[in-house]
PDB file of N, CA, C and O in Angstrom:
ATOM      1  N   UNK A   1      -3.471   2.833 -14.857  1.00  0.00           N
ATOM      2  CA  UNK A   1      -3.677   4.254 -15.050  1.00  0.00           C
ATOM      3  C   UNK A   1      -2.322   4.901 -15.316  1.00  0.00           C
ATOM      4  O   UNK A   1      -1.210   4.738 -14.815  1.00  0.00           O
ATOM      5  N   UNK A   2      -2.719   5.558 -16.116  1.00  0.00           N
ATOM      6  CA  UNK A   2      -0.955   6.753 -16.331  1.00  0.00           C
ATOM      7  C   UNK A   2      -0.250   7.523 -15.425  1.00  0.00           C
ATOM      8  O   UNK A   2      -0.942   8.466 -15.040  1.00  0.00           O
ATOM      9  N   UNK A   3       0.338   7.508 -15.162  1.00  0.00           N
ATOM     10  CA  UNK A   3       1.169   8.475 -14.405  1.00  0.00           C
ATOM     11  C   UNK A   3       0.508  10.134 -14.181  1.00  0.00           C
ATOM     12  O   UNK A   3       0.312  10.610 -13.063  1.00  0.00           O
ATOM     13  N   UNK A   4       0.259  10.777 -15.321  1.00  0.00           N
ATOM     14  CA  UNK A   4      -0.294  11.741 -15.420  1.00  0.00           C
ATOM     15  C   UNK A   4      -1.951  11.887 -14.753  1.00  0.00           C
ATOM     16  O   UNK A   4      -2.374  12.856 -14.122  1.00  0.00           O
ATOM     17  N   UNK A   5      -2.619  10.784 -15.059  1.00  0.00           N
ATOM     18  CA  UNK A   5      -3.761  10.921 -15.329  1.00  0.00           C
ATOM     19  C   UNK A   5      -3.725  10.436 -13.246  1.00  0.00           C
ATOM     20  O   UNK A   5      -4.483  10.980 -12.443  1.00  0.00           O
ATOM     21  N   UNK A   6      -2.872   9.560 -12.928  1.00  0.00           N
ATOM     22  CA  UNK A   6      -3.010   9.208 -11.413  1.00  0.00           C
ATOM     23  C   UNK A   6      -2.758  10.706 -10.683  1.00  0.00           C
ATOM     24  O   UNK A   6      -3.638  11.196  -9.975  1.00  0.00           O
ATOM     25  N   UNK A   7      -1.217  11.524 -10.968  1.00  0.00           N
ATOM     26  CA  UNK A   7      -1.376  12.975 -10.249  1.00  0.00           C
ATOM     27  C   UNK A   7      -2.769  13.255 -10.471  1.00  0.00           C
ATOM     28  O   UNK A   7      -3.714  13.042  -9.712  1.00  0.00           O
ATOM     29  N   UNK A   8      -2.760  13.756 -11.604  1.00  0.00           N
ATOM     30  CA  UNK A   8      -4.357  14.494 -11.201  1.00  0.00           C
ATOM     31  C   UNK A   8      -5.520  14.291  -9.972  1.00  0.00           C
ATOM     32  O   UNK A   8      -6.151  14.834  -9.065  1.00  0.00           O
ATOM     33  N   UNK A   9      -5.188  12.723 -10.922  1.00  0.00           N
ATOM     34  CA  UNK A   9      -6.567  12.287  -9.452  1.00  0.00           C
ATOM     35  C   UNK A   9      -6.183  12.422  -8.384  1.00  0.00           C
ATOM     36  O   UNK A   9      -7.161  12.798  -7.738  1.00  0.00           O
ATOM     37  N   UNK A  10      -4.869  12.315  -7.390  1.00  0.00           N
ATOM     38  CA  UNK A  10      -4.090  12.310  -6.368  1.00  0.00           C
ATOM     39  C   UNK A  10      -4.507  13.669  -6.104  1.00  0.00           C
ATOM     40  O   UNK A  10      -5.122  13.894  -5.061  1.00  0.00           O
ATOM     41  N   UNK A  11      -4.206  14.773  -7.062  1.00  0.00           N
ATOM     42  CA  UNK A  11      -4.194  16.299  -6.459  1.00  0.00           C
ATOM     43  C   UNK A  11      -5.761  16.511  -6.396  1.00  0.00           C
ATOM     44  O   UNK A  11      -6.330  16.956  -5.399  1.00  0.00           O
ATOM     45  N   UNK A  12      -6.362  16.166  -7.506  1.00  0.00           N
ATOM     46  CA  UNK A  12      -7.722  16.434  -6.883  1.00  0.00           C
ATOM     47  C   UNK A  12      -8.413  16.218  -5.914  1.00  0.00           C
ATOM     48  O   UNK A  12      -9.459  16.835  -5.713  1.00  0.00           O
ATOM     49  N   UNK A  13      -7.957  15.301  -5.134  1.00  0.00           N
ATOM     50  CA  UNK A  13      -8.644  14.608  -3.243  1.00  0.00           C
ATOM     51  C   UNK A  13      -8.222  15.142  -2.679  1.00  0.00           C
ATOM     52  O   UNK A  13      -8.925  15.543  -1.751  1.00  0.00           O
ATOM     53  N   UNK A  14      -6.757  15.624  -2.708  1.00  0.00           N
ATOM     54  CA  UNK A  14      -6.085  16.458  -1.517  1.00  0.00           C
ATOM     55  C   UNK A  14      -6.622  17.770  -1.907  1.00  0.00           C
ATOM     56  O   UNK A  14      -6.736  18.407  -0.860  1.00  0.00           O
ATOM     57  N   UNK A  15      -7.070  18.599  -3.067  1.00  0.00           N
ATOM     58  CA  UNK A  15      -7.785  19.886  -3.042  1.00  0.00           C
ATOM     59  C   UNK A  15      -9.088  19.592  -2.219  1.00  0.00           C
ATOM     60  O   UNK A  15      -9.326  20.217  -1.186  1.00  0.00           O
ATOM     61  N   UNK A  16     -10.035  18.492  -2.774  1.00  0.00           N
ATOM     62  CA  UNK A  16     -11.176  17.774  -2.345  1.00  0.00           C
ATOM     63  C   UNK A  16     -10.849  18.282  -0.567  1.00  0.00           C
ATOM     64  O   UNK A  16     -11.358  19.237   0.020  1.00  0.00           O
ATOM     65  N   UNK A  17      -9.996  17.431  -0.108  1.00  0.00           N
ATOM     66  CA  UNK A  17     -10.172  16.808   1.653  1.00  0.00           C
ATOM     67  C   UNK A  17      -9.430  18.670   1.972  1.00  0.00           C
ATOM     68  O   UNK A  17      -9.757  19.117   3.072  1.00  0.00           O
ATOM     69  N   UNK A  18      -8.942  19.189   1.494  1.00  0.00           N
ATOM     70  CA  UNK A  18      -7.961  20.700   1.979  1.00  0.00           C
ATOM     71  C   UNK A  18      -9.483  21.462   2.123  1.00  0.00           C
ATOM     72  O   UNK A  18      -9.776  21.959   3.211  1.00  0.00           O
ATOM     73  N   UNK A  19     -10.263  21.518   1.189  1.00  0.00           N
ATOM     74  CA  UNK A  19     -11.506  22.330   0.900  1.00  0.00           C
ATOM     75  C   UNK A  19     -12.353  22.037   2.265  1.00  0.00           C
ATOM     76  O   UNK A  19     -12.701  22.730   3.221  1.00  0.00           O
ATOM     77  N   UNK A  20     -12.515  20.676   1.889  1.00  0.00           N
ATOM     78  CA  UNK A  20     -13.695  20.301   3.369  1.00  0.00           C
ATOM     79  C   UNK A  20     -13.246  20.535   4.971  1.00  0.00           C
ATOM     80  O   UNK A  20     -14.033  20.886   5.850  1.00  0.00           O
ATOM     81  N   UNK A  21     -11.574  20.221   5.198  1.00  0.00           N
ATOM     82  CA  UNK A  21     -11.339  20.719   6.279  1.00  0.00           C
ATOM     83  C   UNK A  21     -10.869  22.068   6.224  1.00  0.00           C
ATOM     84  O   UNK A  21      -9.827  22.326   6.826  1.00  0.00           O
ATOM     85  N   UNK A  22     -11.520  23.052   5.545  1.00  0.00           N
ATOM     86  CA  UNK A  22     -11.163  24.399   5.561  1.00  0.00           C
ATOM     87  C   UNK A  22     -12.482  25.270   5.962  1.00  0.00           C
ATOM     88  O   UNK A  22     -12.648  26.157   6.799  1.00  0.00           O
ATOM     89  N   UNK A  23     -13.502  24.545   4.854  1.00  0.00           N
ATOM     90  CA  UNK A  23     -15.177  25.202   5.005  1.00  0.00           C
ATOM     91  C   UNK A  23     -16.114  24.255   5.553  1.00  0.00           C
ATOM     92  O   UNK A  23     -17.276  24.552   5.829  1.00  0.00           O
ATOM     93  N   UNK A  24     -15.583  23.064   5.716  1.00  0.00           N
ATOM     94  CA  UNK A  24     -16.943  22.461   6.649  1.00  0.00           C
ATOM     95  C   UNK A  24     -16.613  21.535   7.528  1.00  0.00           C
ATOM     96  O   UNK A  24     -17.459  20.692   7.827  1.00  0.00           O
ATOM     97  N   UNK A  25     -15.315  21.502   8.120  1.00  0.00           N
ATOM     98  CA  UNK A  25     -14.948  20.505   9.536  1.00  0.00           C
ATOM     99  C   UNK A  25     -16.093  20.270  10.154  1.00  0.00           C
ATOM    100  O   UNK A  25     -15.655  19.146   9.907  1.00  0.00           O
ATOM    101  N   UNK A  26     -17.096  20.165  10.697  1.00  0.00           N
ATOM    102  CA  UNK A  26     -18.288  19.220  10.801  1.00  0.00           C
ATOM    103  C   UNK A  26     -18.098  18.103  10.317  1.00  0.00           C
ATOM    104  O   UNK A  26     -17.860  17.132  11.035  1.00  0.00           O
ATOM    105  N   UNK A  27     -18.165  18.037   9.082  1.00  0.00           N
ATOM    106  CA  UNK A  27     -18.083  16.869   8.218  1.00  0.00           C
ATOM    107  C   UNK A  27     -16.807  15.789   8.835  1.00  0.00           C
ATOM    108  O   UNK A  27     -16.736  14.586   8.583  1.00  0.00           O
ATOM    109  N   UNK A  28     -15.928  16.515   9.626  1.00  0.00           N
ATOM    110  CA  UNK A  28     -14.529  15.257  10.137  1.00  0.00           C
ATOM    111  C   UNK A  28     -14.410  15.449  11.958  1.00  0.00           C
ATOM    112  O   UNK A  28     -13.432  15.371  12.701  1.00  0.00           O
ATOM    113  N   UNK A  29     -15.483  15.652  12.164  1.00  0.00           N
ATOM    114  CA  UNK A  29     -15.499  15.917  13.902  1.00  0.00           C
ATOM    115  C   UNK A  29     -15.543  14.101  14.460  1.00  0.00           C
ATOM    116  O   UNK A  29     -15.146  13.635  15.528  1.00  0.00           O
ATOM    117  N   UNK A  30     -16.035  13.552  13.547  1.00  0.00           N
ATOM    118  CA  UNK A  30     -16.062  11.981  14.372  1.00  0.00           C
ATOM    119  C   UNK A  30     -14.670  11.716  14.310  1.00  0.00           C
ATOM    120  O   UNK A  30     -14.329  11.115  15.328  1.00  0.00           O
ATOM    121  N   UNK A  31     -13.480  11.972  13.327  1.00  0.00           N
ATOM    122  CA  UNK A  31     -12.109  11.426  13.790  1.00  0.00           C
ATOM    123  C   UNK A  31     -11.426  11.534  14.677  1.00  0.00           C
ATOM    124  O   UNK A  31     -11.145  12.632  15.158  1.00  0.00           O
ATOM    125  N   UNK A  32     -11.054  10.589  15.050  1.00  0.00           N
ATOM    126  CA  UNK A  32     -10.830  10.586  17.006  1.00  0.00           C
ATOM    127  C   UNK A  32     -11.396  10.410  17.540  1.00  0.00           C
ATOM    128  O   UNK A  32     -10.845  10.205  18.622  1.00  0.00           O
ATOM    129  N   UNK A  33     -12.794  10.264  17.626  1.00  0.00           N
ATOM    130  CA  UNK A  33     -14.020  10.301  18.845  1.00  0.00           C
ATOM    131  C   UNK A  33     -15.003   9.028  18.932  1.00  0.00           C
ATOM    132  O   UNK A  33     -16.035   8.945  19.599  1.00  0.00           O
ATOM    133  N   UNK A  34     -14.385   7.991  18.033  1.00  0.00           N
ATOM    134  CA  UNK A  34     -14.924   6.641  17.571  1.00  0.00           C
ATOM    135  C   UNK A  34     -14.675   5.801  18.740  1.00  0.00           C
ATOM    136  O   UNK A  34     -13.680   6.008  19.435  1.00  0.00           O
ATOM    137  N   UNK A  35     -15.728   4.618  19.081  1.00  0.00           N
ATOM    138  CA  UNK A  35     -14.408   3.643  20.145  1.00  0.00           C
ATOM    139  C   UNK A  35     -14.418   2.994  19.627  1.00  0.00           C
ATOM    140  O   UNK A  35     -15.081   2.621  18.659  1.00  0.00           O
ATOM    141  N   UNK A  36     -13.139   2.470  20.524  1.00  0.00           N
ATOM    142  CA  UNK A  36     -12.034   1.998  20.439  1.00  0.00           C
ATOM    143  C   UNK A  36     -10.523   2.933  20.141  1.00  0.00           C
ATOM    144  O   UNK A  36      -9.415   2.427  19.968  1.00  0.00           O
ATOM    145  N   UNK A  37     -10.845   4.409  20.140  1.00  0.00           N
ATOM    146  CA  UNK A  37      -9.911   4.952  19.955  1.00  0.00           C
ATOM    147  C   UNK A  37      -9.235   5.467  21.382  1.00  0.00           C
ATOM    148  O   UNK A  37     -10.056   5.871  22.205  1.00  0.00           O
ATOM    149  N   UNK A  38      -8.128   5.494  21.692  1.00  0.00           N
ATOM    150  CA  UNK A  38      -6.937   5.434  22.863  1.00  0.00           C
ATOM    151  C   UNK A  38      -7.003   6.857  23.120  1.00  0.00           C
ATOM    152  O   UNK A  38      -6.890   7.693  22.223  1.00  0.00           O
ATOM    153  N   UNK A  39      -7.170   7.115  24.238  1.00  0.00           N
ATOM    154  CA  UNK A  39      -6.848   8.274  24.548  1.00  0.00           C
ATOM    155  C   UNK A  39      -6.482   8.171  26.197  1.00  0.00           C
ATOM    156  O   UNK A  39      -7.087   7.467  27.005  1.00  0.00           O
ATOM    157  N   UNK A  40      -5.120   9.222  26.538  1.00  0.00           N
ATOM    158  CA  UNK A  40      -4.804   8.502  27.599  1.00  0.00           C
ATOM    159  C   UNK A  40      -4.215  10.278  28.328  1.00  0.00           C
ATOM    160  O   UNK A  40      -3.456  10.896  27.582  1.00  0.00           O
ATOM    161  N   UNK A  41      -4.451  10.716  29.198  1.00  0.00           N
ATOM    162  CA  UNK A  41      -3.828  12.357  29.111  1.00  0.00           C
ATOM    163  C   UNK A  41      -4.273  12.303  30.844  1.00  0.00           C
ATOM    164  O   UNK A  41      -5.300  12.076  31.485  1.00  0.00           O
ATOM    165  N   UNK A  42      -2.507  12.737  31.212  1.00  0.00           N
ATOM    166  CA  UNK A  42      -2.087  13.398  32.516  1.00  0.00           C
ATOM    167  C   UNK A  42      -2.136  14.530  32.607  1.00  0.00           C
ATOM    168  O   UNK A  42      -2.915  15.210  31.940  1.00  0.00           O
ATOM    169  N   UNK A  43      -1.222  15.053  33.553  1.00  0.00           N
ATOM    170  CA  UNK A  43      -1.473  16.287  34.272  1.00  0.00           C
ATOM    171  C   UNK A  43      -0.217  17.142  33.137  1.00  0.00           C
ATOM    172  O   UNK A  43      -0.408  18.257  32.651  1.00  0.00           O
ATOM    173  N   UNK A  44       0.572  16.604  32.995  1.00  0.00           N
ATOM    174  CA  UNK A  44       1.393  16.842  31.715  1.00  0.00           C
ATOM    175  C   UNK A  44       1.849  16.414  30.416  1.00  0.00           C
ATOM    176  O   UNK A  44       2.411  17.137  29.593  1.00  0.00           O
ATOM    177  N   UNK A  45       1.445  14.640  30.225  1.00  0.00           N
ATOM    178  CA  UNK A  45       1.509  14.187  28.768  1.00  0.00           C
ATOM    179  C   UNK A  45      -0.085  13.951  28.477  1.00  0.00           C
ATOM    180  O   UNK A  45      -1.081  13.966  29.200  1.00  0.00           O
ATOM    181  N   UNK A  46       0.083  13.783  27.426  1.00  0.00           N
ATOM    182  CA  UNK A  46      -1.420  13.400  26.606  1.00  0.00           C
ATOM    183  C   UNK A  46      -0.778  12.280  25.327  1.00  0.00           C
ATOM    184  O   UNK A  46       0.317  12.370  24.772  1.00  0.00           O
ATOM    185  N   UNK A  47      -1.628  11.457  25.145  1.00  0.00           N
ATOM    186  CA  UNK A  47      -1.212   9.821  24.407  1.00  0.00           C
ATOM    187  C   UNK A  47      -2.699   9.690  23.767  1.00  0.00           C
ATOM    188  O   UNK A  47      -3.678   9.441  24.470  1.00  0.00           O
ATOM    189  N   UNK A  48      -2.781   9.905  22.190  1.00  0.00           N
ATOM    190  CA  UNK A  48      -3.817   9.725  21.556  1.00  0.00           C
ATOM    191  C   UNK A  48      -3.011   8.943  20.352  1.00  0.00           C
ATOM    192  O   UNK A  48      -1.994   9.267  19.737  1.00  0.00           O
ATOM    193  N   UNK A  49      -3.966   7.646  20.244  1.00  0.00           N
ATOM    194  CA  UNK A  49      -3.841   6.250  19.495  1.00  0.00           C
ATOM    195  C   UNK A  49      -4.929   6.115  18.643  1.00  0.00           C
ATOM    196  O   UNK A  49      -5.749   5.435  19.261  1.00  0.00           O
ATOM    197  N   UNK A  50      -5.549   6.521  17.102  1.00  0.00           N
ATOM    198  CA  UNK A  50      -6.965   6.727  16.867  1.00  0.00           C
ATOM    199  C   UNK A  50      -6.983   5.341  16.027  1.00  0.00           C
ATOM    200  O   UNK A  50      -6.996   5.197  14.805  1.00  0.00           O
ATOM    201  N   UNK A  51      -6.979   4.078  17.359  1.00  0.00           N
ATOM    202  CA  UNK A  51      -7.035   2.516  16.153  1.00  0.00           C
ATOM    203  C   UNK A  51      -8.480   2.563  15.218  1.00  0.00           C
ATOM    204  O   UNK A  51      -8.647   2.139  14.075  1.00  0.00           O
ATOM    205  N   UNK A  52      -9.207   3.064  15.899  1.00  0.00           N
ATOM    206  CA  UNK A  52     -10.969   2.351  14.895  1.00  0.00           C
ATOM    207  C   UNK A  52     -10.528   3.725  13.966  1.00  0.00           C
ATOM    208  O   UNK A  52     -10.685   3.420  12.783  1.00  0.00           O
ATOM    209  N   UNK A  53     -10.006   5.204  14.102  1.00  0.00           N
ATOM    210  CA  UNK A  53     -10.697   6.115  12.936  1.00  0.00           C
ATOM    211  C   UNK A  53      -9.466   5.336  11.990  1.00  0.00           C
ATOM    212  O   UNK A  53     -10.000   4.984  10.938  1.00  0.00           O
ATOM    213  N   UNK A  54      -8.459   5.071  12.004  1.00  0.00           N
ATOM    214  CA  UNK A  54      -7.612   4.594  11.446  1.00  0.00           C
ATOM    215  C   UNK A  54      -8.158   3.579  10.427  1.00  0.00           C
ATOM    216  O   UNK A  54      -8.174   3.878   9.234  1.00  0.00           O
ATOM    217  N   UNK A  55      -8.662   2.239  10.913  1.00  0.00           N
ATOM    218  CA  UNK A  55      -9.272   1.140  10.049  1.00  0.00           C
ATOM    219  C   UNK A  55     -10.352   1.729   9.680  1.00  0.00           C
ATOM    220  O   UNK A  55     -10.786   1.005   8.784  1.00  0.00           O
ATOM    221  N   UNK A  56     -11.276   2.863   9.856  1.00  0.00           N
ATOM    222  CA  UNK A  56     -11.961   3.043   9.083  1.00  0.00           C
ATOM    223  C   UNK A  56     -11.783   4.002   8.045  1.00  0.00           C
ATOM    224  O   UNK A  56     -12.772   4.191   7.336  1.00  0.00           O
ATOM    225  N   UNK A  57     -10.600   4.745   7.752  1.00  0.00           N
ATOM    226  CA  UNK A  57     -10.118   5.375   6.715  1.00  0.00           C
ATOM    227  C   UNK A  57      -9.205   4.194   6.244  1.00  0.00           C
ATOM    228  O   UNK A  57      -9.234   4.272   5.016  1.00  0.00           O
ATOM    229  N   UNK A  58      -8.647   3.454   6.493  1.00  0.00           N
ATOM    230  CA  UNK A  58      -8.146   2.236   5.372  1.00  0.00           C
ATOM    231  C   UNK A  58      -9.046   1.491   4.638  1.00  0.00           C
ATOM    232  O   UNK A  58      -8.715   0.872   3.627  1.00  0.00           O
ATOM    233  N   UNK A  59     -10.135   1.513   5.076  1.00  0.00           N
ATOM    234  CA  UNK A  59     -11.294   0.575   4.243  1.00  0.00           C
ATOM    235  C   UNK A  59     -12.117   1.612   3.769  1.00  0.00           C
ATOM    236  O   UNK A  59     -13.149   1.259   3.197  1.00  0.00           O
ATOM    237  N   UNK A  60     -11.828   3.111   3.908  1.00  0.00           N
ATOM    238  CA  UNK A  60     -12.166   3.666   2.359  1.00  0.00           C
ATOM    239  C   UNK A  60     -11.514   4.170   1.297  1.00  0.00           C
ATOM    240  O   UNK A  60     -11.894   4.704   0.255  1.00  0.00           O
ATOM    241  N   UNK A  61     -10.030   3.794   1.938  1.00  0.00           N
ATOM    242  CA  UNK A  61      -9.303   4.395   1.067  1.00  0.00           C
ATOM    243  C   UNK A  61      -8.850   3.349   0.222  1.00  0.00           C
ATOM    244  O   UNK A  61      -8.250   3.610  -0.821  1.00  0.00           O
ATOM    245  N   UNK A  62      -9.233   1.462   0.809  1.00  0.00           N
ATOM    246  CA  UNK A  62      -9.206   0.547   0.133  1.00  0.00           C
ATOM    247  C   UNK A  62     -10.797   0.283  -1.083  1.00  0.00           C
ATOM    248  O   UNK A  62     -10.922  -0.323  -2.148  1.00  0.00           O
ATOM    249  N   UNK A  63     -11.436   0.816  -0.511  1.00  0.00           N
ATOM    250  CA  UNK A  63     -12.859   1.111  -1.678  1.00  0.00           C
ATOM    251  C   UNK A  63     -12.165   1.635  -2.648  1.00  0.00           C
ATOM    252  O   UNK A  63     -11.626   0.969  -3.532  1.00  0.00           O
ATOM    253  N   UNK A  64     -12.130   2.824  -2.556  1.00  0.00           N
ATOM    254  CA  UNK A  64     -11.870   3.669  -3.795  1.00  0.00           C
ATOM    255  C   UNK A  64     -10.627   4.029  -4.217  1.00  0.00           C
ATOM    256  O   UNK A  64     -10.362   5.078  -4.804  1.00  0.00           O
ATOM    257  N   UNK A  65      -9.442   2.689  -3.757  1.00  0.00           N
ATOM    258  CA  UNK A  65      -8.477   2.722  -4.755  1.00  0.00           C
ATOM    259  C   UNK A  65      -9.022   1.130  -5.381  1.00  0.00           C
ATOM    260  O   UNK A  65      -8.088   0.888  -6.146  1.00  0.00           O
ATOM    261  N   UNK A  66      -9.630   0.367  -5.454  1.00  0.00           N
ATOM    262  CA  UNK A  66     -10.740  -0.818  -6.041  1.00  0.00           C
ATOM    263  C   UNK A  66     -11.514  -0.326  -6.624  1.00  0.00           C
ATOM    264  O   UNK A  66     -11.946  -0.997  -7.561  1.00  0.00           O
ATOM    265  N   UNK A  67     -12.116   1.076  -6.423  1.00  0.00           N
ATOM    266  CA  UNK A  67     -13.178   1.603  -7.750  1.00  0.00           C
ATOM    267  C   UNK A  67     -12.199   2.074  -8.696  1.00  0.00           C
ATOM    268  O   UNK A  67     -12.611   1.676  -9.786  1.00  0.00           O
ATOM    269  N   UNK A  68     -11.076   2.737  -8.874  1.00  0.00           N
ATOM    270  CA  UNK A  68     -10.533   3.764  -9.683  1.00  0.00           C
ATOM    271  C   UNK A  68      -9.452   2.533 -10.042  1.00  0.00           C
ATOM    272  O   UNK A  68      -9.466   2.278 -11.246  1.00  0.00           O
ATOM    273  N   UNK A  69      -9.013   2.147  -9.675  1.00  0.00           N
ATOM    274  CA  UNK A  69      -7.731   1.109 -10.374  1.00  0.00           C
ATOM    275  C   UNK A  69      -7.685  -0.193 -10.671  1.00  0.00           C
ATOM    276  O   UNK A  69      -6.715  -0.930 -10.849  1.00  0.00           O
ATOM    277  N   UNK A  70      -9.286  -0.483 -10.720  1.00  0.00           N
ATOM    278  CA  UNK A  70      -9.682  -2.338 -10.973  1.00  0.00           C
ATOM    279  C   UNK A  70      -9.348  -2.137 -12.889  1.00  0.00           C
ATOM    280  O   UNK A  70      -9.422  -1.201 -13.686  1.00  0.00           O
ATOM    281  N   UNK A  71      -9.057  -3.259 -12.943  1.00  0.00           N
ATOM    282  CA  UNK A  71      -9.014  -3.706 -14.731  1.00  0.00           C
ATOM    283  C   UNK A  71     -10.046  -4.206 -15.106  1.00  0.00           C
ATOM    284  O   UNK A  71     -10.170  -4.559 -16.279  1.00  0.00           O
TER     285      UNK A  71
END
C-alpha cells in the first residue's frame, strides 16, 4: 500500500475509535473488565495490568492489518 493511501486509512480508525469513544463508550466498557485482567488497589496505590483486553486487541488488530495489507 502507498504511503498516502496507508495515512488515510491510519487517520480514518483513529477518527473511527475518537467518534465511538466520544458518542457511544458502551461499546468499550468490557476493556479492563475481562479475566484474566490484573487489578491490584490499596489504600493508596492502585496496579492495573489489562493482559486478556490486551491479546484481545492484538488479534484484531492482527485481523485487519491481514485483511488490508495481504498481496
Amino acid at each position: 500500500m502507498e504511503p498516502g493511501k496507508a495515512l488515510i486509512v491510519i487517520g480514518s480508525a483513529i477518527l473511527l475509535i475518537g467518534l465511538v469513544l466520544n458518542y457511544a463508550p458502551w461499546l468499550v466498557n468490557w476493556f479492563g473488565k475481562l479475566p484474566g485482567d490484573i487489578r491490584i488497589q490499596n489504600k493508596s496505590s492502585f496496579v492495573f495490568i489489562p493482559i486478556t483486553s490486551m491479546i484481545v486487541v492484538s488479534v484484531l488488530i492482527t485481523l485487519l492489518a491481514n485483511l488490508f495489507f495481504r498481496k
